[in-house]
C-alpha positions in Angstrom: 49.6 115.3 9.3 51.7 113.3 11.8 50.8 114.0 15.5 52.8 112.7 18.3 52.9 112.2 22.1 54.9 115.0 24.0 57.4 112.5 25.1 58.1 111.1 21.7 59.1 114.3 21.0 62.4 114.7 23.0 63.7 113.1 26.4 62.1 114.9 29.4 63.4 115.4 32.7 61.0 117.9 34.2 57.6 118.8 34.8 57.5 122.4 33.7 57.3 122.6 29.4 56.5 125.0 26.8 56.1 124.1 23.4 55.6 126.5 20.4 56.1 126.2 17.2 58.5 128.6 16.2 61.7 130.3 18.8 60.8 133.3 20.6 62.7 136.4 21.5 66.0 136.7 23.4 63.8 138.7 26.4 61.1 136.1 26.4 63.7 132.9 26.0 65.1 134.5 29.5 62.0 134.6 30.6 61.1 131.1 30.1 64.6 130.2 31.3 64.1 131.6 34.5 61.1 130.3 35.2 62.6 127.2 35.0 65.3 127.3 36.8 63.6 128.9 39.4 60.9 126.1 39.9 63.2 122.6 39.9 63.8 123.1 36.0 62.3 122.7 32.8 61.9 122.1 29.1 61.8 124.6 26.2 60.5 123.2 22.8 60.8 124.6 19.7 59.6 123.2 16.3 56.2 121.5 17.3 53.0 123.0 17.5 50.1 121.5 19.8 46.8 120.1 18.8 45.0 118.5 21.7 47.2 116.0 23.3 49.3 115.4 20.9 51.8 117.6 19.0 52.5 118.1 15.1 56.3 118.7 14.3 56.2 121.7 11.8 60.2 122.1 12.6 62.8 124.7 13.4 65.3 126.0 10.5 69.1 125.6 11.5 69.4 128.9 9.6 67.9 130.6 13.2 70.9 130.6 15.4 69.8 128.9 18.4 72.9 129.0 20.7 73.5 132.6 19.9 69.8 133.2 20.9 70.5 131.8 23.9 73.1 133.6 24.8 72.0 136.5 24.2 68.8 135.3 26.4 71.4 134.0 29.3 73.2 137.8 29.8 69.6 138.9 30.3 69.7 137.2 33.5 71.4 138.4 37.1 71.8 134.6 38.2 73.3 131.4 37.0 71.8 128.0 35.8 72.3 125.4 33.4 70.9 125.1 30.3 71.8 122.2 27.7 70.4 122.3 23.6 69.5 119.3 22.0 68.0 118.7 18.2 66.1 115.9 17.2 65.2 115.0 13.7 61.8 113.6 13.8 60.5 114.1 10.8 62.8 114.0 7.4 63.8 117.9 7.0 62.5 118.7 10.2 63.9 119.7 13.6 62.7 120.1 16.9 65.1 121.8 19.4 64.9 121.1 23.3 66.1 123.4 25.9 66.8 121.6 29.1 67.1 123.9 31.9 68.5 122.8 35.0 67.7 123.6 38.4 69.0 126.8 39.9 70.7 126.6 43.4 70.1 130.7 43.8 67.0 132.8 42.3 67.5 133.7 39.0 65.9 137.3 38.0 65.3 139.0 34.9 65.9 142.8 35.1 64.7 142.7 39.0 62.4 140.2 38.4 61.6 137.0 39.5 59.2 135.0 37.8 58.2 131.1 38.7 55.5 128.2 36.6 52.3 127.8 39.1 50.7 125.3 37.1 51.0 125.8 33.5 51.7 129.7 33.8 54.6 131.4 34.3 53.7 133.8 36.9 55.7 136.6 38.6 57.0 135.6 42.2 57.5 137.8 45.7 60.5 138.9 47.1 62.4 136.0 44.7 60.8 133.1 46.0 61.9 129.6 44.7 60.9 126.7 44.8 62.3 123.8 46.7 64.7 120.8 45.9 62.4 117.9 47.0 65.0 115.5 45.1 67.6 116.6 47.5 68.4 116.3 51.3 71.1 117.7 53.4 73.3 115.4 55.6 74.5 117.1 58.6 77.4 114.6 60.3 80.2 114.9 63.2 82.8 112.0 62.9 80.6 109.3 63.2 81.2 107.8 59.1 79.3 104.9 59.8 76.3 106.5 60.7 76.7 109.2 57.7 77.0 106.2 55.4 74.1 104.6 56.7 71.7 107.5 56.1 73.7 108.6 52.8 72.7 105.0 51.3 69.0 105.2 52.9 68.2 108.6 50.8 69.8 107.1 47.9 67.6 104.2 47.9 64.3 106.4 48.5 65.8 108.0 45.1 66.8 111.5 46.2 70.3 113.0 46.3 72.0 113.4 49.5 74.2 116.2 49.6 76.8 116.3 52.3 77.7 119.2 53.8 80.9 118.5 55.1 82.4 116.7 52.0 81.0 119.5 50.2 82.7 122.3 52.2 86.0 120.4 51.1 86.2 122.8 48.2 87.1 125.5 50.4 84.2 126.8 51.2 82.9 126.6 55.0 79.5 124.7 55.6 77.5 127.8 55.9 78.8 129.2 52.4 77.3 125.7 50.9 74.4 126.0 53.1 73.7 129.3 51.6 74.6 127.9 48.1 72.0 125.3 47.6 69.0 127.5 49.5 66.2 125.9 47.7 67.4 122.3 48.7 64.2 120.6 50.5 65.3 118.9 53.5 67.6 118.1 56.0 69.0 115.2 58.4 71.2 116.0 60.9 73.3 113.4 62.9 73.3 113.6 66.6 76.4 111.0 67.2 78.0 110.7 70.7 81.3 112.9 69.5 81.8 114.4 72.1 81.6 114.8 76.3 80.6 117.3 78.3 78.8 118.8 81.3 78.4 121.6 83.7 81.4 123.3 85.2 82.1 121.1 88.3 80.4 117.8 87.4 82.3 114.9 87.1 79.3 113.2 85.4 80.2 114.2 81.6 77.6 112.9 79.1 77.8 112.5 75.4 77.1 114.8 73.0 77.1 116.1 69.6 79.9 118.0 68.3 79.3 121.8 68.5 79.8 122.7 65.4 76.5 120.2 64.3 74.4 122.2 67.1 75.4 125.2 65.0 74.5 124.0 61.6 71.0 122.6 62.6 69.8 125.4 64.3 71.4 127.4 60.8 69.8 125.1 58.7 66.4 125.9 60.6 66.5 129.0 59.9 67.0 128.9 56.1 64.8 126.2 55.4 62.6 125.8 57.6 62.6 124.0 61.1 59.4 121.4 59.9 61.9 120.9 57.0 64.9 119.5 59.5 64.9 116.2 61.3 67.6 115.3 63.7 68.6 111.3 64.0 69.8 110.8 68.1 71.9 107.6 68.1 72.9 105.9 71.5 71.9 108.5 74.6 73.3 112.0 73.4 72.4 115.0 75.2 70.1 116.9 73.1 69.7 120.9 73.4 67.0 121.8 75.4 66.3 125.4 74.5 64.8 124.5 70.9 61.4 124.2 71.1 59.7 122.5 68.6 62.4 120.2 66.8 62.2 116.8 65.7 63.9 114.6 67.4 64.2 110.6 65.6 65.9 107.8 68.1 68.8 105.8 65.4 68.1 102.5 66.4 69.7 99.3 65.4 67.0 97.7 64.0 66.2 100.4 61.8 63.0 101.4 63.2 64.0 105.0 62.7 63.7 105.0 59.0 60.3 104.4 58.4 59.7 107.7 61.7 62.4 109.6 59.4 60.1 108.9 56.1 56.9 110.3 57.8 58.3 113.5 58.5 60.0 114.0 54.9 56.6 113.0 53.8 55.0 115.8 55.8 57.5 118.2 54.4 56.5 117.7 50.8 58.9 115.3 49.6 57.6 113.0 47.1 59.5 109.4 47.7 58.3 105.3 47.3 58.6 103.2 50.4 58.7 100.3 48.2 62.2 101.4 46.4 63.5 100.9 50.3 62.4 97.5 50.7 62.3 96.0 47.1 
């Protein structure tokens, strides 16, 4: 009897797995497949049963239909996510098949229900809670492209994926509708650049400020995500509002002193990144 390591047995992307030797039903596929797209995605493994630590292919028969399973399995499901099906011969005559579910940017529920892994169980979750992005990070920006650059290419390096709002609105849907689209994305930068001028009716004495319409998303983006989720980078001396208690405020120096402030706080909130990738 061959035994091999779990990651001999396919290419994994996620944390979440379930292995069993032979496919299960439609209603338990969507099951599983929810699950997983519900908790930052996952891996479905047919063809190779466990024993210990290590896993002995016993192989999946192409007779059993495996993408019409799924389907039937996917128009279980009020929701959608992507799922990908790979075979891998690893043993001559037999075949393990991988589903790789991807994350979903909206809960995804099975006849009402919305079920989430905790651990290695797949356990039903309240009111459709899902779990966040922490690979992802929203970039709120005014017209300041440097600036949005610079912090673009600084989440990039700490290997997360920045997701701009206002390039992503660009497919015709206002930044609101794309805030509301990716609800489970973990964090969020917005960009107080001076834009803008203003003051008090009167005053001659304008001072810089964001544009409005970035005052607007961040207090938005508070509110879906979570205000200990948002951070707001101030760069030069714009006015900041002063009837938000409790928000994060990070100077955008020119020496770069505000990156290592904004890392502290996306550590707080969960996010899981390497100082090192930054400065290697």
């Amino acid at each position: 009897m061959m035994l091999y390591p779990l990651e001999e047995l396919t290419e994994l992307k996620f944390n979440n797995i379930y292995v069993r030797e032979t496919p299960v039903s439609s209603k338990k596929l969507a099951q599983l497949v929810a699950a997983s797209a519900n908790s930052n995605g996952g891996h479905i493994i047919f063809g190779a049963g466990p024993r210990g630590i290590q896993f002995e292919v016993t192989g999946v028969s192409k007779d059993i239909h495996i993408e019409e399973l799924l389907q039937k399995s996917l128009k279980r499901l009020d929701g959608k996510t992507n799922v990908e099906v790979r075979w891998s011969k690893k043993v001559k005559g037999h075949d393990v098949v991988n589903f790789t579910i991807e994350p979903a940017d909206k809960p995804i529920n099975l006849n009402g229900t919305f079920y989430i892994w905790q651990d290695d169980d797949i356990i039903i979750a309240e009111k459709g809670e899902i779990l966040m992005d922490n690979s992802k990070v929203f970039i709120v920006h005014g017209r300041d492209d440097l600036a949005k650059v610079e912090v673009a290419r600084f989440v990039e390096k700490l290997g997360l994926e920045a997701i701009i709002l206002h390039e992503q609105a660009s497919s015709g849907k206002t930044i609101i509708e794309k805030i509301e689209e990716h609800t489970n994305v973990g964090f969020g930068i917005v960009l107080y650049t001076p834009c803008d001028v203003g003051g008090l009716k009167g005053e001659t004495d304008l001072k810089a400020r964001a544009r409005q319409n970035v005052v607007f998303e961040h207090g938005f983006l508070m509110g879906k995500i979570g205000r200990s989720n948002v951070c707001a980078l101030v760069k030069s001396n714009v006015e900041k509002p002063n009837d938000i208690s409790g928000v994060v405020y990070i100077g955008m120096d020119n020496a770069g002193g505000w990156q290592a402030e904004l890392m502290k706080e996306m550590k707080s909130s969960g996010l899981e990144i390497d100082a090192n990738r930054l400065y290697g």
